[in-house]
C-alpha positions in Angstrom: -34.3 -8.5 8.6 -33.2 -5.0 8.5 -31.4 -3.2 5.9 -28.1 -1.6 5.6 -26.6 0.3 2.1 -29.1 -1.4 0.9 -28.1 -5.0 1.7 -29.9 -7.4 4.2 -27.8 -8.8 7.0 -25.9 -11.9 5.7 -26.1 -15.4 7.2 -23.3 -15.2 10.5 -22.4 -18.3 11.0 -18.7 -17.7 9.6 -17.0 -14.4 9.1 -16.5 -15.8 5.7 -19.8 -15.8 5.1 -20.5 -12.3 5.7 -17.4 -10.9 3.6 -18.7 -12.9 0.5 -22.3 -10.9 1.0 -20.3 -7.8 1.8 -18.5 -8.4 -1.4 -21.1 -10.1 -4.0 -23.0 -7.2 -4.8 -20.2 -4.8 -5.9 -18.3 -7.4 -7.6 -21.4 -8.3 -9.9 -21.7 -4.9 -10.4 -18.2 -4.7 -12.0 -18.1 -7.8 -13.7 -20.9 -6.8 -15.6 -19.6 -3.1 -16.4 -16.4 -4.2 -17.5 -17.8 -7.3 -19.6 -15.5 -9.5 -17.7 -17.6 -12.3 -18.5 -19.0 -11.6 -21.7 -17.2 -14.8 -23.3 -17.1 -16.8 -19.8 -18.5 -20.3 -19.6 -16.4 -21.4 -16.3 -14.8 -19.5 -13.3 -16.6 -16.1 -13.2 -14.9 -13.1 -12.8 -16.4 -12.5 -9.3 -15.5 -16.0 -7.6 -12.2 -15.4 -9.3 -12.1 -12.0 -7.7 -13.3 -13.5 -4.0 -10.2 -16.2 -4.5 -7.6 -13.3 -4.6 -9.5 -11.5 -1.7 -9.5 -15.0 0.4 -5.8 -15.5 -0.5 -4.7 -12.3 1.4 -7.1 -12.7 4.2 -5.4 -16.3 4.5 -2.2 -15.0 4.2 -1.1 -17.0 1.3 2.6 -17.0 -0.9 1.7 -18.2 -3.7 -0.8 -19.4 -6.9 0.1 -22.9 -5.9 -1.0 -22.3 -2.4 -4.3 -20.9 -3.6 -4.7 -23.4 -5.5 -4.1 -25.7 -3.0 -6.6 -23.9 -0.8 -9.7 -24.1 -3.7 -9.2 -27.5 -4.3 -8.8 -29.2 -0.7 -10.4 -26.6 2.1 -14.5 -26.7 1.6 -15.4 -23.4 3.3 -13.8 -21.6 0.5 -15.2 -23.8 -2.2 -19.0 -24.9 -1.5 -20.3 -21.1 -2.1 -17.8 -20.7 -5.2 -17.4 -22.3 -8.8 -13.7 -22.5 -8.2 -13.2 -26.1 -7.3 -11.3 -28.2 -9.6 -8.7 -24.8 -10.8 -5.5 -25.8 -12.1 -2.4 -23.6 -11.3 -1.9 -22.9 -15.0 -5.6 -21.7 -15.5 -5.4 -19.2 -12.4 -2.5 -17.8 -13.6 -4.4 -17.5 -17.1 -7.4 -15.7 -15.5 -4.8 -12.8 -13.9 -4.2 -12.1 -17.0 -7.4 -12.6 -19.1 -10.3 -10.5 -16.7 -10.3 -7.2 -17.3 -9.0 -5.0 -13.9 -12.0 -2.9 -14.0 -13.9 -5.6 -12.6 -12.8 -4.1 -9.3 -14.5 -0.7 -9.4 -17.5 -0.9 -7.8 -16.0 -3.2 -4.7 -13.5 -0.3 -3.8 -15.9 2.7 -4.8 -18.5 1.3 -2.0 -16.0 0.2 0.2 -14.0 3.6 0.5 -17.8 5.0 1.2 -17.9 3.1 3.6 -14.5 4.5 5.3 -15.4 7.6 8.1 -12.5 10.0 9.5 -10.7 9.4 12.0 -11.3 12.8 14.0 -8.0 14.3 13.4 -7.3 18.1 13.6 -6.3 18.7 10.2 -6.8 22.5 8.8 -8.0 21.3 5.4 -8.9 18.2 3.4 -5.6 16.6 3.5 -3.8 13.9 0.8 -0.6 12.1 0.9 1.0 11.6 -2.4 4.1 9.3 -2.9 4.8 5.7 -4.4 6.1 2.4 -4.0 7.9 -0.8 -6.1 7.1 -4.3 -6.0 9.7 -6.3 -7.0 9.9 -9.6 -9.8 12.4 -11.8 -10.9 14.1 -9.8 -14.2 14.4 -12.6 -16.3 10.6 -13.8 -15.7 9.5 -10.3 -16.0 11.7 -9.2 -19.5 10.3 -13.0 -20.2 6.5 -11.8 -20.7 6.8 -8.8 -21.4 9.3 -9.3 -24.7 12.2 -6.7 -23.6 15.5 -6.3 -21.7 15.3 -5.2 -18.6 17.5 -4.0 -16.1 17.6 -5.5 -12.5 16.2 -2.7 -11.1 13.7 -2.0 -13.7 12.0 -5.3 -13.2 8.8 -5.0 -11.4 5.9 -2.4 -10.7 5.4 1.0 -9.4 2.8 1.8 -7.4 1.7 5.1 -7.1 -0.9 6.0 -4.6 -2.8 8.9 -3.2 -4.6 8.5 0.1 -6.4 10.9 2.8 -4.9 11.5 6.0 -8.0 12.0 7.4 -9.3 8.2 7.0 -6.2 6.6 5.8 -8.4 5.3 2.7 -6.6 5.5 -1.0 -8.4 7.6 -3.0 -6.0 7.2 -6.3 -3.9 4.7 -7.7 -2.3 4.0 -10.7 0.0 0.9 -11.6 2.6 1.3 -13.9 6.1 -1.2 -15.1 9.5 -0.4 -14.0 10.8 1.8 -12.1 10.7 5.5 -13.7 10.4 9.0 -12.3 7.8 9.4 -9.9 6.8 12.8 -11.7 5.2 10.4 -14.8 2.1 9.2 -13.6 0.2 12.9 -12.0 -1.4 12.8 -15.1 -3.2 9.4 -14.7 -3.3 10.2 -10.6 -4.8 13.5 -11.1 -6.3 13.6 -14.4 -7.8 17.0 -15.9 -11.4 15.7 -15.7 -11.3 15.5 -11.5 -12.1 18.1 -9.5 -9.4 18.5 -6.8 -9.8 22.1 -5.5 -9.6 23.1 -2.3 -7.5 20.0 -1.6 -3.8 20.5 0.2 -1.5 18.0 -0.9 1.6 16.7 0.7 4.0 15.3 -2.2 7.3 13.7 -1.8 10.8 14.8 -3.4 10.0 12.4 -6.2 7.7 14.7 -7.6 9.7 17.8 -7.9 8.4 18.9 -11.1 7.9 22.6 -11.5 5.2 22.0 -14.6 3.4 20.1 -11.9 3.4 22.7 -9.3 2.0 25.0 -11.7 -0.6 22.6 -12.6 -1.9 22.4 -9.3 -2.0 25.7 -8.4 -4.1 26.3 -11.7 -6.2 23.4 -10.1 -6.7 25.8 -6.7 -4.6 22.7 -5.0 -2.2 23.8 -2.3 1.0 21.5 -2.2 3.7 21.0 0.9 7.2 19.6 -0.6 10.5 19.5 0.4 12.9 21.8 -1.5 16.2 20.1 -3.2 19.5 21.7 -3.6 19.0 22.3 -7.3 16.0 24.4 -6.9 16.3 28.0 -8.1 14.1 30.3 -5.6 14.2 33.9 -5.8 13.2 35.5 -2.3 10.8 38.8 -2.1 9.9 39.7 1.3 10.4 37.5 4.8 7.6 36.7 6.8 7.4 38.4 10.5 9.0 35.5 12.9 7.5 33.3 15.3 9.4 33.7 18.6 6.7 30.5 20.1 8.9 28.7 17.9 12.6 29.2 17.2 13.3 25.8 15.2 11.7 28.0 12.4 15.0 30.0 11.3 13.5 31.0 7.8 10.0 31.9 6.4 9.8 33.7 3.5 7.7 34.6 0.0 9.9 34.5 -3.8 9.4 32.6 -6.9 11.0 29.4 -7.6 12.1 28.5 -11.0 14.3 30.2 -13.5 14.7 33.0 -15.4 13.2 30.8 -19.1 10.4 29.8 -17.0 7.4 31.5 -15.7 8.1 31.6 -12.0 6.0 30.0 -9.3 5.0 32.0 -6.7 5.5 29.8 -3.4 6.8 30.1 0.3 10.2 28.8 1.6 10.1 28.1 5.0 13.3 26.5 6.9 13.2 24.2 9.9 15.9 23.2 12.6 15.8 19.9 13.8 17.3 18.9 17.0 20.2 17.4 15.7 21.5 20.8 13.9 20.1 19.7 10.4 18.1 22.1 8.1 15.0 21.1 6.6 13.7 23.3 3.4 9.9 23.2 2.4 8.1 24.6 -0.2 5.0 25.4 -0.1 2.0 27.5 -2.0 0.0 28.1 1.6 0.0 31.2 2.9 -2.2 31.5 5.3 -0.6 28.7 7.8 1.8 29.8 9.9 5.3 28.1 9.2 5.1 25.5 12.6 1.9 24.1 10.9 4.0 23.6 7.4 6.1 21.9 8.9 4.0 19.9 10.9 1.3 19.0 8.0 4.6 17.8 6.3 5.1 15.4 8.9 1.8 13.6 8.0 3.7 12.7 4.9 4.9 9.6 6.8 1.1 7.8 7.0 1.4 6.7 3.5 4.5 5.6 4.3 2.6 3.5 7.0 0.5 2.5 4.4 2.9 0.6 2.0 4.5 -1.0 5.6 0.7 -2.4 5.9 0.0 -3.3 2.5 3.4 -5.0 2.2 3.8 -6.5 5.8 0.4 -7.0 7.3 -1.3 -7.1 3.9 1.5 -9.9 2.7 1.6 -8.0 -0.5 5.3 -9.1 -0.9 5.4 -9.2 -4.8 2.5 -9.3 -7.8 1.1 -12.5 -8.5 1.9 -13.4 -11.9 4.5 -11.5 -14.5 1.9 -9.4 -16.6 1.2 -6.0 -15.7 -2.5 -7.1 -15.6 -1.9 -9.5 -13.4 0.0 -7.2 -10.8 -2.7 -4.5 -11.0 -5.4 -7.7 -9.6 -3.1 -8.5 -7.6 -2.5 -4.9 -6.5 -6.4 -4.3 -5.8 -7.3 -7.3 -4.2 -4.4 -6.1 -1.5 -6.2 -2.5 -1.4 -10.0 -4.6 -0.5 -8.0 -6.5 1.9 -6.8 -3.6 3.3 -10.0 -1.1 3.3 -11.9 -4.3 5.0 -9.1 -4.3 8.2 -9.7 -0.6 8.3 -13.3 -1.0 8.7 -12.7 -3.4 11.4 -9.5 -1.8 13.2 -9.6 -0.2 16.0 -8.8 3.3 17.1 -7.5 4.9 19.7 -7.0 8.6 20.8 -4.3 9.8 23.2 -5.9 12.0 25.5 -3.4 14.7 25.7 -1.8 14.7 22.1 -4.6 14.2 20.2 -2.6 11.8 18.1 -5.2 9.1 16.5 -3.9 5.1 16.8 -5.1 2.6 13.9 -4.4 -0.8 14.7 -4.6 -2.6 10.7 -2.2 -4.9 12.0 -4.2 -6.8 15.0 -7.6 -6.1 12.7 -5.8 -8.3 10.4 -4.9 -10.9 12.6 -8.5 -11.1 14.0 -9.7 -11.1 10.7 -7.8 -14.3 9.9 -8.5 -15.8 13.7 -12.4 -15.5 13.2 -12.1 -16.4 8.9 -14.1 -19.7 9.7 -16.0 -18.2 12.8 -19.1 -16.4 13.7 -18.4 -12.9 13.0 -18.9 -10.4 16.5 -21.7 -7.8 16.1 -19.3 -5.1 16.5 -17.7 -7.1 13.3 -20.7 -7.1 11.4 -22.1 -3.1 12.5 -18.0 -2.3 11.3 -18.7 -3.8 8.0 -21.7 -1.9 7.3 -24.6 -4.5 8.5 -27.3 -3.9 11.4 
């Protein structure tokens, strides 16, 4: 048999099959890093971790349904220790294993992730977040506070690259705070991030931040707010190929007690009359492309529509934040395998890339209990 990343070609008679050898290796690896089942006499970690990756593949709503699923259907059960589960102890085991146990599974999976071909000027990420929501009084429940209705769930903030559509950072976090928290544990000091351009949402309007990253050498793209103090300098010459640009210039933004940030305010015109303000610390894009790199914003936007829809990552799985982040990385495997097998498509005049997660997905969960195509199996990685 031949060889691929190191792993022989798995047994095809069910897709199934070929996802649990995609997903052994990696998951062994993890387990044993973390010491997820250092004190583990039943259920390991990684046919615990396969159950969570079947249960979004099957497009399940519940524990009860998994448990349902391990007990009664044999093709997820004769190649797992799993059988006999109670509800109760599933529930325990989201909040016993350690999260790290998924490290190694996304790490080769997101190698395994190639561009999508897309003109972009730079290497490109997408930062911005999203909120899973929980019952309050569950949530306050296990956790051993008050909470407030709108508090009561978990943030997910994420950092992917536009040019595969592949996460690169996460970080999970309780309630709903100010976006601007978590760049530390996104972009910690210890990761090397130059040369990167970086398209942040509103959310993070922090001016310590933007100074941050252009200590980093990180270029940003944001949109400006009304309560930002910029000081203009000199106007950039005009681009008569495009009059929705009505303003380009070069100032500092910040006040006159803080050490100023030297940026670029450029000012678009949309079609129905309305202004549109970006800030931006790239200088040598003309003011069309700012505004049109800011427009790639919206695909991590598509993302959380995926994860959330497609995915069925409706809400965490348990009420421990422990138990959300497994619940939150099984969704991102789910998610990097349909990219793997999705298709795409190129529209010959714009250029404009197509990624179809959704029907990859749905094929996904047709052929679960099938023999896997060999356009399948080369997209997951084997030959």
């Amino acid at each position: 048999m031949s060889k691929s990343n190191g792993r022989r070609t798995p047994s095809t008679r069910t897709m199934y099959r070929a996802l649990r050898h995609l997903c052994l290796k990696p998951l062994r690896q993890g387990v044993q890093a973390s010491g997820a089942d250092r004190y583990v006499k039943y259920y390991q970690s990684r046919d615990f971790a396969l159950s969570l990756i079947w249960y979004f593949i099957l497009g399940l709503h519940s524990l009860r349904e998994l448990h349902v699923r391990l007990s009664e259907d044999r093709h997820l059960t004769e190649l797992s220790s799993m059988r006999g589960i109670s509800n109760s102890q599933l529930a325990n085991l989201l909040r016993d294993r350690p999260v790290a146990l998924w490290q190694a599974l996304v790490t080769q999976l997101y190698a395994q992730i190639r561009p999508l071909g897309r003109r972009l000027p730079c290497p490109t990420w997408a930062l911005d977040a999203t909120f899973l929501t929980l019952g309050c009084r569950l949530w306050a429940r296990q956790l051993g506070q008050e909470l407030q209705p709108e508090n009561a769930g978990v943030k997910l903030s994420t950092i992917i690259d536009l040019q595969t559509w592949a996460p690169r950072r996460t970080h999970v976090s309780c309630g709903s705070g100010h976006d601007a928290e978590h760049t530390d544990q996104l972009l910690p000091s210890d990761v090397v991030i130059a040369g990167i351009l970086l398209i942040i949402d509103r959310g993070y309007r922090k001016y310590q931040f933007f100074r941050d990253l252009i200590a980093r050498h990180v270029d940003f793209i944001t949109r400006a707010c009304a309560t930002d103090v910029f000081r203009p300098v000199a106007s950039m010459l005009p681009d008569d190929a495009h009059p929705e640009i009505v303003a380009d210039e070069l100032g500092y933004l910040g006040g006159t007690r803080q050490q100023p940030i030297r940026v670029r305010r450029v000012v678009l015109r949309t079609h129905n009359d309305d202004e549109v303000v970006f800030l931006t610390s790239v200088l040598d894009l003309s003011a069309a492309q700012i505004a049109q790199l800011y427009a790639r914003r919206w695909d991590i936007e598509s993302f959380f529509r995926w994860l959330k829809g497609s995915v069925n990552l409706k809400r965490p799985l348990g009420y421990s934040l422990q138990a959300a982040e497994h619940t939150i990385m099984a969704a991102l495997v789910v998610y990097l395998l349909a990219l793997l097998l999705a298709e795409k498509t190129t529209h010959p005049q714009t250029g404009k890339v197509t990624v179809h997660i959704t029907t990859a997905l749905q094929r996904l969960r047709a052929r679960f209990h099938d023999k896997p195509t060999a356009h399948d199996l080369h997209a997951l990685g084997f030959y």
